[in-house]
C-alpha positions as a printed Julia matrix, in Angstrom:
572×3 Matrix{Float64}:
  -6.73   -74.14  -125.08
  -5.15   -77.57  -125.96
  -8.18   -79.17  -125.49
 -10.64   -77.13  -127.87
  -7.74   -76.97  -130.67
  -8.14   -80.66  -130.4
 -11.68   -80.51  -130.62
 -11.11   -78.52  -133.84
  -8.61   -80.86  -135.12
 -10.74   -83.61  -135.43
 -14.57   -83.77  -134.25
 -15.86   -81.12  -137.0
 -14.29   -83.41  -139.77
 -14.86   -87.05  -139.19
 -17.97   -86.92  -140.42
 -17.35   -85.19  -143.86
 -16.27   -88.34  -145.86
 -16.96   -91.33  -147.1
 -14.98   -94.93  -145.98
 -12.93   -95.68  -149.14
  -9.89   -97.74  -147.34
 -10.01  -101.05  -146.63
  -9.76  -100.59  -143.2
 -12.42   -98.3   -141.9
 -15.26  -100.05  -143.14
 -14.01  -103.35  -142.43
 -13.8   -102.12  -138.39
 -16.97  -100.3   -138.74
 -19.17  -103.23  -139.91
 -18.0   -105.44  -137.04
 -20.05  -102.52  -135.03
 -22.84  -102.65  -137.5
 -23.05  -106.67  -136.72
 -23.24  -105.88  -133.01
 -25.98  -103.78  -133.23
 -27.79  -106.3   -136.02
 -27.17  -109.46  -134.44
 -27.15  -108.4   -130.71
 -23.86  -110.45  -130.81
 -21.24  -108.34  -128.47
 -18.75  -111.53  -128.19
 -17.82  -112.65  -131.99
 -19.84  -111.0   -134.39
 -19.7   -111.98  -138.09
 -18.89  -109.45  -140.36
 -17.98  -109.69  -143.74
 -19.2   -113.17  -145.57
 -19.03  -115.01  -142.29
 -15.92  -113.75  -140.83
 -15.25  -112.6   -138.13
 -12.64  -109.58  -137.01
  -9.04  -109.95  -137.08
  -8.6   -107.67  -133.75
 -10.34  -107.78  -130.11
 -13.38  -106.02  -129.51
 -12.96  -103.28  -127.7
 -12.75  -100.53  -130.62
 -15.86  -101.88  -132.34
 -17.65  -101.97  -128.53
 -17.07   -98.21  -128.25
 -18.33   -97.81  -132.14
 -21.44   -99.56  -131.5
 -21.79   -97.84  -128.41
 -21.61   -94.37  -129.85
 -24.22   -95.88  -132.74
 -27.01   -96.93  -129.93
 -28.69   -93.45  -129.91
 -29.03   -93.34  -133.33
 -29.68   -96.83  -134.27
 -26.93   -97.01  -137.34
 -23.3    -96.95  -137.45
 -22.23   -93.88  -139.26
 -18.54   -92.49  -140.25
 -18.68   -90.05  -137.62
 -19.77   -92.71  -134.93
 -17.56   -95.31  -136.25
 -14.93   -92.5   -136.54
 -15.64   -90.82  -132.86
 -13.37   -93.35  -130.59
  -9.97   -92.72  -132.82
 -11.22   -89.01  -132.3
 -12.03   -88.74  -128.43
  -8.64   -91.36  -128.13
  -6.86   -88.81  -129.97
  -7.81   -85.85  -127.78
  -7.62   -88.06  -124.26
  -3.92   -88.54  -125.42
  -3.11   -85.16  -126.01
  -4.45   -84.4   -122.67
  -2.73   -87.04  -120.99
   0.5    -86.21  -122.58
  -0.08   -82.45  -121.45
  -0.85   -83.02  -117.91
   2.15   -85.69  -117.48
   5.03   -83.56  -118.68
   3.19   -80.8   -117.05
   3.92   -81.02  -113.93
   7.04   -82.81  -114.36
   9.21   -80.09  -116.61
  10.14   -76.54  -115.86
   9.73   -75.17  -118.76
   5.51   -75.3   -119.27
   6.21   -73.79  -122.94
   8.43   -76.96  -124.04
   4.97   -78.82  -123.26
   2.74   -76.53  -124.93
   4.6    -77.29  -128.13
   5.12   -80.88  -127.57
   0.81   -80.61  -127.78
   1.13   -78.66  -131.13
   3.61   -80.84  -132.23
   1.71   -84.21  -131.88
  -1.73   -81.95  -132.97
  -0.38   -81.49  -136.15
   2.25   -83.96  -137.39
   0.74   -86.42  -139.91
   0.62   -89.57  -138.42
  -1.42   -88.94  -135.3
  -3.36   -86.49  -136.48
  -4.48   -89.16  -139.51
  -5.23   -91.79  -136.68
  -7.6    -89.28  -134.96
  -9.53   -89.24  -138.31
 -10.14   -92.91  -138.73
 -12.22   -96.07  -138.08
  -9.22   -98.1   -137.42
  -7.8    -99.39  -133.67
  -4.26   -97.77  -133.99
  -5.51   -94.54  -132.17
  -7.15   -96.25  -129.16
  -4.79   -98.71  -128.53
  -1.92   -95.97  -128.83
  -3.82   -94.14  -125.93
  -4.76   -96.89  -124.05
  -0.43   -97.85  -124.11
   0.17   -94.23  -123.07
  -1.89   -94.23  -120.37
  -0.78   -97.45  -118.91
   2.83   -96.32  -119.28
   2.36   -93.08  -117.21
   0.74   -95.36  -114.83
   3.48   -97.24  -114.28
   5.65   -94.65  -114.06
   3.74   -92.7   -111.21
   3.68   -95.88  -109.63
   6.95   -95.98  -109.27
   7.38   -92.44  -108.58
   5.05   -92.32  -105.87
   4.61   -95.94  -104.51
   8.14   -97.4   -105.62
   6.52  -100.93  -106.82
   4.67  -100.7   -103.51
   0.75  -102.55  -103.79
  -1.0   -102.67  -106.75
  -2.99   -99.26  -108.31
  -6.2   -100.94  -110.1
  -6.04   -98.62  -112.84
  -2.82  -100.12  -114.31
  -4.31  -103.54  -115.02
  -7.35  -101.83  -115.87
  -5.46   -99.66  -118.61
  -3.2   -102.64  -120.32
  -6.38  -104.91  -119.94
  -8.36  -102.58  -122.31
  -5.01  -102.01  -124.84
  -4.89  -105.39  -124.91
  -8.51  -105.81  -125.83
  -8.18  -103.33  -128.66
  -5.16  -105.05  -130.39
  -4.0   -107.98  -128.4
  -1.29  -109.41  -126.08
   0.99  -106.17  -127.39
  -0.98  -104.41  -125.06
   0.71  -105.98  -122.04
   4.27  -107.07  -122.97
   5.28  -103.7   -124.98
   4.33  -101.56  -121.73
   5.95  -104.49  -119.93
   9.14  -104.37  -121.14
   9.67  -100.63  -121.39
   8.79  -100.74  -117.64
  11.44  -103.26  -116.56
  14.21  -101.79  -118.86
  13.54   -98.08  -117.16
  13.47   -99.76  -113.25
  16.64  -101.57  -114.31
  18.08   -98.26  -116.04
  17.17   -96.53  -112.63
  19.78   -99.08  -110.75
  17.25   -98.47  -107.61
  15.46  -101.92  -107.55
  16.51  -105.41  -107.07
  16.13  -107.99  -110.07
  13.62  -110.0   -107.93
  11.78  -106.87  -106.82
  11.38  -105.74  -110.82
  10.59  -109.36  -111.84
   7.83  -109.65  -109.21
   6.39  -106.48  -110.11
   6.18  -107.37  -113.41
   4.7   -110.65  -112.88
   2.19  -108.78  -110.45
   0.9   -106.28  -113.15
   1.25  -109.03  -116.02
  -0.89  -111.72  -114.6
  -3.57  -109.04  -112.92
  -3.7   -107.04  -116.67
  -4.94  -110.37  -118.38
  -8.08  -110.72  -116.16
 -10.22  -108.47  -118.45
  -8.8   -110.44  -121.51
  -9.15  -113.68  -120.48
 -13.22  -113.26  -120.25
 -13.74  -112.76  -124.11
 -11.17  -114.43  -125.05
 -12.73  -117.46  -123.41
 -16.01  -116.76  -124.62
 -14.64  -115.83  -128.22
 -13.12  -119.41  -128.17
 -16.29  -120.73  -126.94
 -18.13  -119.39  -129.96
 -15.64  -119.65  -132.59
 -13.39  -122.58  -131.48
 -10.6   -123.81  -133.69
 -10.81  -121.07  -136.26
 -10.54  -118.2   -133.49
  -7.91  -119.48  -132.18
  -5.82  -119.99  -135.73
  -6.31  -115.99  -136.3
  -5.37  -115.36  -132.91
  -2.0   -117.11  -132.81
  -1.8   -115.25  -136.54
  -2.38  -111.99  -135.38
  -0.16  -112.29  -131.93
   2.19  -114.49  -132.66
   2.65  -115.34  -136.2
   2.31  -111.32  -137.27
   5.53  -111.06  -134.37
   7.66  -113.4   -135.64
   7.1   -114.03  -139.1
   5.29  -117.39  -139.09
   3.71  -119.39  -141.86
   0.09  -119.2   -141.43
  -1.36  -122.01  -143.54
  -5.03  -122.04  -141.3
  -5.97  -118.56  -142.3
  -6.93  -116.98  -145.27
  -5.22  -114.15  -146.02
  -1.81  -112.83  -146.18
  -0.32  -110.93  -142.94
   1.25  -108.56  -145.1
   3.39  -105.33  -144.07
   6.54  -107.38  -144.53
   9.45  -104.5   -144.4
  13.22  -104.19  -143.9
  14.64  -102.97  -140.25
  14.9    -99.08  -141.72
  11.18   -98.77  -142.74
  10.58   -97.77  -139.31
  12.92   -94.72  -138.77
  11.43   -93.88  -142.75
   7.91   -93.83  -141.28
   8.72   -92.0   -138.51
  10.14   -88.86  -140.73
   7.68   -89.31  -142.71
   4.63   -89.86  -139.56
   6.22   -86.51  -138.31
   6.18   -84.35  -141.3
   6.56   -81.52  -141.77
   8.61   -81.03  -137.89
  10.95   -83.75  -139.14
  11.82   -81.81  -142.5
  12.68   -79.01  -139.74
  15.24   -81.46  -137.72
  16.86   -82.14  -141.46
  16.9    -79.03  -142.75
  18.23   -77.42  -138.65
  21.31   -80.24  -139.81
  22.52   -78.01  -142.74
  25.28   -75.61  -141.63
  25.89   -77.64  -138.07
  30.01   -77.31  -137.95
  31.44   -80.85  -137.34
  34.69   -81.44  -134.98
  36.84   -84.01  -135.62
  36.54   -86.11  -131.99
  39.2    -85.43  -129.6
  38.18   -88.93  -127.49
  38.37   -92.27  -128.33
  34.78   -93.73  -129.57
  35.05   -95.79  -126.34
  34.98   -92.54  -124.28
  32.45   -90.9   -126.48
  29.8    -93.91  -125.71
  30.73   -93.93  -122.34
  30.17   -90.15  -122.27
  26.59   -90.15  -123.79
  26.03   -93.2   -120.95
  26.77   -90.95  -117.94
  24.5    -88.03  -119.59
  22.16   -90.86  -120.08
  21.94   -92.35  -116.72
  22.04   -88.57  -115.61
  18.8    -87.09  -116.89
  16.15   -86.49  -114.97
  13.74   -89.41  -114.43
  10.5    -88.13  -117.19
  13.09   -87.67  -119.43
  14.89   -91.05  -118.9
  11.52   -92.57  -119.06
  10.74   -90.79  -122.43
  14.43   -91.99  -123.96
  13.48   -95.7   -122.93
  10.32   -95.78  -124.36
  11.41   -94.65  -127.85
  14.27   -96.6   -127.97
  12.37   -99.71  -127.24
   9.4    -99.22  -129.06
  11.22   -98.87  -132.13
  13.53  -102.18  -131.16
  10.65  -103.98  -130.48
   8.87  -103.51  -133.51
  12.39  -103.87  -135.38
  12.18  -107.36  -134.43
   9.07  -108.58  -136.39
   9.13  -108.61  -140.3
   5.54  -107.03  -140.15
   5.99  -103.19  -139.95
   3.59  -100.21  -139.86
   3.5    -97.16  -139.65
   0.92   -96.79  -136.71
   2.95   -99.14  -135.0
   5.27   -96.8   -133.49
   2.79   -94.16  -132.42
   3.04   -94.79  -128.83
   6.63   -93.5   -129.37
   5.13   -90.49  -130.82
   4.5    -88.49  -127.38
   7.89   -89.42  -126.42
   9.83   -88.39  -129.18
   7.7    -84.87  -129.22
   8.69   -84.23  -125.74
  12.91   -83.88  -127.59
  12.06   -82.55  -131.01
   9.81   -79.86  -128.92
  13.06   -78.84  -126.9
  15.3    -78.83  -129.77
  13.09   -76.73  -131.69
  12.85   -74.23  -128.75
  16.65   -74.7   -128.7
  16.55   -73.48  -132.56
  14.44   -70.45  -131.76
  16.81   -69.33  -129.13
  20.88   -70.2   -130.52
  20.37   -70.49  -134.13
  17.07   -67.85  -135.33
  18.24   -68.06  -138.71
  17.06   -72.29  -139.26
  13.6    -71.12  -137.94
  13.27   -68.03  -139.99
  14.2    -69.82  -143.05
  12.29   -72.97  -142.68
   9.3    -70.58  -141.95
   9.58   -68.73  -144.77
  10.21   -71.77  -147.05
   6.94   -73.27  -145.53
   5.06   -69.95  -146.21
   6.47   -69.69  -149.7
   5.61   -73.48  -150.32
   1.91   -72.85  -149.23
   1.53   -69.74  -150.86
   2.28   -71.2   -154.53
  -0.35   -73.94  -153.28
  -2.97   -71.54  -152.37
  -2.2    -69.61  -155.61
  -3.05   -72.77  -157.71
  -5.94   -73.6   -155.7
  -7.92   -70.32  -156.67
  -7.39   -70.29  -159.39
  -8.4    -73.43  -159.89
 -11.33   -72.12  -157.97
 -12.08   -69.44  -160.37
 -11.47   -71.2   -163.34
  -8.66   -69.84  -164.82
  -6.59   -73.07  -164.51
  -7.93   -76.56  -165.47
  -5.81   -79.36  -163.39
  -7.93   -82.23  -165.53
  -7.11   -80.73  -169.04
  -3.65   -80.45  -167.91
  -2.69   -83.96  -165.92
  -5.3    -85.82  -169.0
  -1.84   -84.7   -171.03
   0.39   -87.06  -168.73
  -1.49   -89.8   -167.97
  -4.92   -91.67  -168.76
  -4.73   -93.42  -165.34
  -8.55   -93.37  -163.95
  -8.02   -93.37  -160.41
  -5.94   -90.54  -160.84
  -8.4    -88.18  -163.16
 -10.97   -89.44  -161.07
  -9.25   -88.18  -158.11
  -8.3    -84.79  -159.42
 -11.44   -84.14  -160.83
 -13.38   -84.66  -157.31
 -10.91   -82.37  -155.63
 -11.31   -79.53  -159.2
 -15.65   -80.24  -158.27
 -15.32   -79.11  -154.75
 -13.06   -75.96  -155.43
 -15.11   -74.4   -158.51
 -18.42   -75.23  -156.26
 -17.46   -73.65  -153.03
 -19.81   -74.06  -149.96
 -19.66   -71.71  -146.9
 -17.18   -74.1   -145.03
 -14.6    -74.12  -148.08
 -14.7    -70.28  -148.23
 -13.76   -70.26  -144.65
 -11.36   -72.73  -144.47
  -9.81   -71.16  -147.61
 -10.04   -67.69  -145.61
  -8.22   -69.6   -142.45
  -5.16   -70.69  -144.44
  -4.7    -67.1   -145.72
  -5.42   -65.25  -142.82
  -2.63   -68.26  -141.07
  -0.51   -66.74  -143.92
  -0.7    -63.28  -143.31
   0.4    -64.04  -140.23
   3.67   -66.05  -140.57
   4.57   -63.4   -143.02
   4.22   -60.7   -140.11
   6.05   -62.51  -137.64
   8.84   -62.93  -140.24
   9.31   -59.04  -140.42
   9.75   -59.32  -136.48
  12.57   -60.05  -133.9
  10.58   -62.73  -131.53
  11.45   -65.99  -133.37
   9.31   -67.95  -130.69
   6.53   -66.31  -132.76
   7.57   -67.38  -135.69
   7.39   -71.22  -134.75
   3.69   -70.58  -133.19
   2.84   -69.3   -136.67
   3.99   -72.1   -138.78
   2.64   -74.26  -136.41
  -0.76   -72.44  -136.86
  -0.48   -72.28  -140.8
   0.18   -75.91  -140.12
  -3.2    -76.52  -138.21
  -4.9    -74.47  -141.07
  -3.97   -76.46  -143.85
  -4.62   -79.94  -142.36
  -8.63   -78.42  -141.55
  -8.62   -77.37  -144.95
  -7.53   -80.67  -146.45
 -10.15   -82.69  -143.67
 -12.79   -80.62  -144.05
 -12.19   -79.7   -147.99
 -10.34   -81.57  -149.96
 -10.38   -84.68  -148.67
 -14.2    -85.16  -148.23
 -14.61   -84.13  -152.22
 -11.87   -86.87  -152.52
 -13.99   -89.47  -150.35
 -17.03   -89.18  -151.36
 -16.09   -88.54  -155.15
 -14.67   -91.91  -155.18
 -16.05   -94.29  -152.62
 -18.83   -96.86  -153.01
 -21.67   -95.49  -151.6
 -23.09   -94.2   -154.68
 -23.02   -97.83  -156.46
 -24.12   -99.53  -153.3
 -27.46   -96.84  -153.5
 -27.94   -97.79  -156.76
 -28.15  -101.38  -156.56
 -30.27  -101.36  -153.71
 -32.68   -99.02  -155.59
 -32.54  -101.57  -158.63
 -32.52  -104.99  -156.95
 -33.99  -106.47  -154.52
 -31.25  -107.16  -152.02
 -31.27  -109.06  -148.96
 -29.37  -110.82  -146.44
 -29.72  -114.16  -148.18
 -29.23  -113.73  -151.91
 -25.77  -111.39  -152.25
 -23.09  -113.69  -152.73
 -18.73  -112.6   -153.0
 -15.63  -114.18  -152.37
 -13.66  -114.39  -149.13
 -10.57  -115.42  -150.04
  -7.52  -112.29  -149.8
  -4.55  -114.28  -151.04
  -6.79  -114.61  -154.35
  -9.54  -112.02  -154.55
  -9.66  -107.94  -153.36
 -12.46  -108.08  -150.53
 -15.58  -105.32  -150.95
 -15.68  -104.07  -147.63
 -16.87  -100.89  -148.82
 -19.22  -101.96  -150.64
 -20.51  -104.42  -147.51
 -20.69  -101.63  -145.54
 -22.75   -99.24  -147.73
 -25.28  -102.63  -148.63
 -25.23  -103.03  -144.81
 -23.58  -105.59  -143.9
 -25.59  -108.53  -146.07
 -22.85  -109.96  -148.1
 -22.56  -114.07  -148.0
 -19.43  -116.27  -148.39
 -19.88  -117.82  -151.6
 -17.88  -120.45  -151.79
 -19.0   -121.85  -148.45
 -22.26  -121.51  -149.45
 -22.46  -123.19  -152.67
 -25.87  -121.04  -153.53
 -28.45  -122.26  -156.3
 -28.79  -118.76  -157.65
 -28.65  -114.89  -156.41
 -26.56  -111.85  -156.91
 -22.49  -111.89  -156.94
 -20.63  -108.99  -156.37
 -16.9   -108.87  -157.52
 -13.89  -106.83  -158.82
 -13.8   -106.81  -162.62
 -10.27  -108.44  -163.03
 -11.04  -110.63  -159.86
 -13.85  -112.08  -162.06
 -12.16  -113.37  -164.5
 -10.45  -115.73  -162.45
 -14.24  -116.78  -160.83
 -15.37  -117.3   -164.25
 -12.21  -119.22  -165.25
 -12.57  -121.74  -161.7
 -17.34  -121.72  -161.85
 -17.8   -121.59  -165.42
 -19.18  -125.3   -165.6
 -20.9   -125.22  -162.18
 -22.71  -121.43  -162.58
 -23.79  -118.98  -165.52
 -23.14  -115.6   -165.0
 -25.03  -112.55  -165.92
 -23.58  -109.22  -165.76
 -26.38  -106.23  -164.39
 -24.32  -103.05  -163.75
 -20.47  -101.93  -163.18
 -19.39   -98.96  -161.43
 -18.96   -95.94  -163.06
 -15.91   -94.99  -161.93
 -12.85   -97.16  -160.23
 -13.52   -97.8   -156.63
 -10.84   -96.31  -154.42
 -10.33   -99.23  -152.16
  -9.57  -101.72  -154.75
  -8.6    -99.57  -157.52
 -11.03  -100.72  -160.34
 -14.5   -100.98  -161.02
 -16.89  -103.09  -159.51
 -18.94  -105.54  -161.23
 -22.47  -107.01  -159.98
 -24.07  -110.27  -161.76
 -26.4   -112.59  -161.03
 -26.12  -116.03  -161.63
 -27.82  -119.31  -161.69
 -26.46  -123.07  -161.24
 -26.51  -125.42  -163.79
């Protein structure tokens, strides 16, 4: 059952929309330059660069491409997906046989199905979702190593495991897993500090084996300037270096409470639940000293039962060691996401059984909440309510109309799938309404976690693929190549992030032709830019080039939030 609400999750959906992040198309055309090129090693991407993060994401991409000779969004999409429901598995099987209560593992499925972080990363081109599985994996490795070996050999699979995290998103994939390890066998108190250092070495040095052969051969190929973005990305993004050699920002720079703010937010809406199950709680004044209240929670600590122990370590150092870095992220923390189900899980269970009254009411504000929504959305649908005539009154913000009126398109211009969808949420409605006329409040979570499920297919497969493809570049990029006569050699744009917004939307959709510019120093061509970015190309090439503006988008690009201007130009 877990496995095919998965499925529905995320397979049906991927496909739907356009790329109109920065992100997703700047993975998938590493994949598109494997399958161009034939280069599996370093492949150049966009205007002769080459990708920030290891290979093994955009492997799997172009992998999934081979049959059908293109990289698509639902092949560049489809590892985050299958990562996504090889986690949820994982995660089921592993507290599975380790808890006594199956149900508390059921929901910790439902939980991480649903909540908004993961279930985002399932829908992307990015690496956060593989390497989050690929950390999971190694850490219940290490765990049943211990459990059923205790440190004894060496199981293949574990190196195996934090090789490939490690070729998705770098060195994190071995000294994160790592370091949870050796702070779990020392919490244990079983293991000598030799034994747990040796071990550790063991796994360590074994793990890097798979790295160190393309990270050899990436240094081969792209020698000095490889190496620059990988002491940037590994080391520099860690502990907030200067990064003269590179050319673009590392960005992400947050305080130490972003974290615990992106993981409320990552686990919306089961985290408004924990908040709102806070209201009412009586509070004692302490009878104990704060000295025997710490050493309290360290005896029930050091007495829970090992998965549970393990699960506590993990979150607490995942969060500390991405609290020590000034570059924070929300994906960043979702290999504590399983963990941290696994509690919220039992305490909601806890809720359903000692205090009915915090589910019954968060239910029914849920159902209240999403019935007002559904209300708006027909009759947006049937045209009684015009959200473009009514937000034009607030604001004359493009991106927003533009937005609004993509999302007001696919609602008054239903297809089959809407209608259902549509159908789904009520019917997921209907349904939490019942159970709140009933006694079993065990129910009652099941149904908001199904009206839950319901609304996040109707925003995938709805909403949000109006949204995409209403506002991505795809469209433009058609156009021009209908117009001009594009190739690999004459499209020309700047690669230069700490001055100008990269078009890797745009690359993508033009497949993958654009050239660096400024390293080129081209006698004539085409130039693609952002309209405010070319005033300041203008302003640097006006005596070396004349520019001749063809087209501009119609509307403002999502991923750089403007239009897009194409020229063509000639040297003087």
């Amino acid at each position: 059952m877990i496995v095919i609400i998965c499925i529905i999750s995320v397979l049906p959906w991927i496909g739907l929309g356009d790329f109109t992040s920065k992100g997703e198309p700047r993975e998938a055309s590493v994949a598109v330059s494997m399958l161009d090129t034939n280069d599996w090693v370093l492949p150049e991407s966009y205007a002769n660069e080459f990708a920030y993060k290891p290979p093994m994401a955009h492997w799997l991409m172009a992998v999934f491409s081979l049959p059908q000779g293109h990289v698509s969004e639902f092949t560049a999409r489809l590892p985050s997906a299958l990562a996504f429901i090889i986690l949820i598995a994982l995660v089921l099987v592993f507290f599975g046989k380790r808890l006594v209560k199956f149900q508390e593992v059921f929901i910790t499925a439902l939980l991480l199905i649903t909540c908004v972080e993961i279930h985002r990363a399932g829908m992307t081109t990015r690496v956060d979702m593989l390497l989050t599985t690929f950390l999971v994996a190694g850490l219940i490795q290490l765990y049943r190593w211990e459990e059923r070996l205790e440190l004894k050999g060496l199981p293949v699979i574990i190196p195996f495991l934090l090789g490939c995290a490690t070729l998705t998103k770098g060195f994190v994939g071995i000294t994160l897993p790592l370091f949870i390890f050796a702070v779990y066998l020392l919490m244990l108190r079983k293991y000598s500090l030799p034994t747990i250092i040796k071990s550790l070495i063991y796994i360590g040095v074994s793990s890097l084996f798979l790295p160190f052969l393309w990270y050899f051969a990436a240094w081969q190929k792209g020698g000095d300037n490889f190496l620059n973005v990988v002491v940037a990305e590994n080391f520099g993004r860690f502990f907030g270096f200067n990064m003269p050699t590179i050319s673009y920002d590392l960005g992400h720079e947050n305080g130490f409470w972003h974290n615990f703010q992106t993981l409320f937010l990552g686990f919306i809406p089961w985290s408004i639940l924990f908040v709102f199950s806070l209201f009412g709680m009586k509070m004692k004044k302490p009878e104990r000293s704060i000295k025997e209240i710490l050493k309290g929670w360290w005896n029930t600590i050091c007495g829970l039962d090992k998965v549970k122990l393990f699960s506590l370590v993990a979150i607490v150092c995942i969060i500390f060691f991405y609290s020590i870095p000034s570059s924070k992220r929300s994906v960043y923390l979702m290999p504590a996401y399983p963990f941290i189900a696994l509690f919220l899980a039992q305490y909601l269970i806890y809720l359903t059984e000692y205090r009915t009254k915090v589910t019954r009411i968060f239910a029914g504000v849920v159902a209240i909440a999403a019935s007002i929504a559904m209300l708006a959305l027909l009759l947006v649908m049937t045209g009684i309510v015009d959200p473009v005539g009514i937000l034009s009154q607030f604001t004359t913000n493009e991106s927003s109309l533009l937005v609004t009126a993509t999302i007001q398109d696919v609602l008054q211009s239903p297809n089959a799938l809407t209608i259902f969808l549509v159908g789904a949420v009520l019917a997921a409605l209907i349904t939490i309404y019942y159970q709140l006329f009933r006694k079993i409040n065990i129910k009652i979570l099941y149904a908001t976690i199904g009206l839950t499920f319901a609304i996040n297919m109707l925003i995938d497969g709805s909403i949000m693929r109006g949204v995409k493809n209403g506002t991505s570049s795809r469209q433009f990029a058609e156009e021009l190549m209908s117009n001009y006569p594009l190739d690999n050699n004459n499209i020309y744009v700047m690669n230069y992030l700490k001055e100008y917004r990269n078009l890797y939307g745009l690359n993508f959709y033009l497949g993958n032709k654009f050239n660096n510019f400024e390293l080129e120093n081209p006698s004539n061509g085409y130039f693609l830019c952002a309209e405010e970015d070319m005033e300041k190309v203008i302003r640097k090439y006006d005596n070396q080039y004349s520019f001749n503006k063809l087209e501009v988008s119609e509307w403002a690009i999502r991923e750089v939030r403007q239009k897009i201007a194409f020229y063509s130009f000639t040297k003087k």
